[in-house]
C-alpha positions as CSV (number, residue, x, y, z in Angstrom):
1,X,17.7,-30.1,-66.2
2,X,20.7,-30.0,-67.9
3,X,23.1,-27.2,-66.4
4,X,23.9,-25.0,-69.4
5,X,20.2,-24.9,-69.6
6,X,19.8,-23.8,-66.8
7,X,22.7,-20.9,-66.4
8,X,21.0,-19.6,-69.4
9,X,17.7,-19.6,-68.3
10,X,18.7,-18.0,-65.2
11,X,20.8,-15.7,-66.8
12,X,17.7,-14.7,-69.1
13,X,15.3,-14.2,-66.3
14,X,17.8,-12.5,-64.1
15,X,18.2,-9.9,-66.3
16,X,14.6,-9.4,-67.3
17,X,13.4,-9.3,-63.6
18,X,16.0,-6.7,-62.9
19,X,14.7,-4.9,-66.0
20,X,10.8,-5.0,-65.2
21,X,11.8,-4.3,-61.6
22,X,13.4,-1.0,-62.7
23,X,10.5,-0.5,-65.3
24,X,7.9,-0.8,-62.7
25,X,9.9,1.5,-59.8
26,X,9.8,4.3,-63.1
27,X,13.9,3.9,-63.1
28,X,13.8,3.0,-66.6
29,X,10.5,5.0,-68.6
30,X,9.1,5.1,-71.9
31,X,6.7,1.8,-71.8
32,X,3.6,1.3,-70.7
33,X,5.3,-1.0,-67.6
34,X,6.9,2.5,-66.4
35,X,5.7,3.1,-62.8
36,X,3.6,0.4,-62.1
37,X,4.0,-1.0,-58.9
38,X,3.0,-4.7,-60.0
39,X,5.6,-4.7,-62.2
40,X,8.3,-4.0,-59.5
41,X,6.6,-7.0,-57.6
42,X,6.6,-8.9,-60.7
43,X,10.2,-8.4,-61.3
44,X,11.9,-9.0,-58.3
45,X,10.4,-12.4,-58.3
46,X,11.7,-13.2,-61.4
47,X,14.8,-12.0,-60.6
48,X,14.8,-14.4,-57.5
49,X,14.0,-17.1,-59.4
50,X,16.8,-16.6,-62.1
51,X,19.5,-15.7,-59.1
52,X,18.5,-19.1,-57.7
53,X,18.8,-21.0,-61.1
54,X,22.1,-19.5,-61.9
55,X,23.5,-19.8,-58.0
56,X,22.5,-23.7,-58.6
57,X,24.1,-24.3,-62.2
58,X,27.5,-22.5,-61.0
59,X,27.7,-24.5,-58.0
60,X,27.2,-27.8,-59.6
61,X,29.3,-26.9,-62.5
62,X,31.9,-26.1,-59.7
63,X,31.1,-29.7,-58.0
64,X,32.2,-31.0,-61.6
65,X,28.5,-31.9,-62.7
66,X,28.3,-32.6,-66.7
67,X,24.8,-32.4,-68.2
């Protein structure tokens, strides 16, 4: 996977786990995801899974990987 590819998809889940995570611990209200518990659940692991994406592009950007 190419790494810009992957910073951005990383970056996009990131930010949508944290979202759903904070929709589904009733942090952020007004949609039908508010308070659900799955969605925390949900969330987090998305979140993982972007953090580990992004943590991965950085790195081998830093190493001096093109793609």
């Amino acid at each position: 996977m190419k790494i810009w590819i992957r910073l951005v998809v990383g970056a996009l889940l990131l930010l949508s786990g944290v979202v759903w995570s904070l929709q589904g611990s009733d942090v952020i209200g007004g949609s039908g995801m508010s308070g659900q518990a799955q969605w925390l659940v949900i969330g987090l692991f998305v979140a993982v899974i972007g953090a580990v994406l992004l943590v991965g592009g950085v790195r081998k950007l830093r190493a001096g990987e093109r793609g």
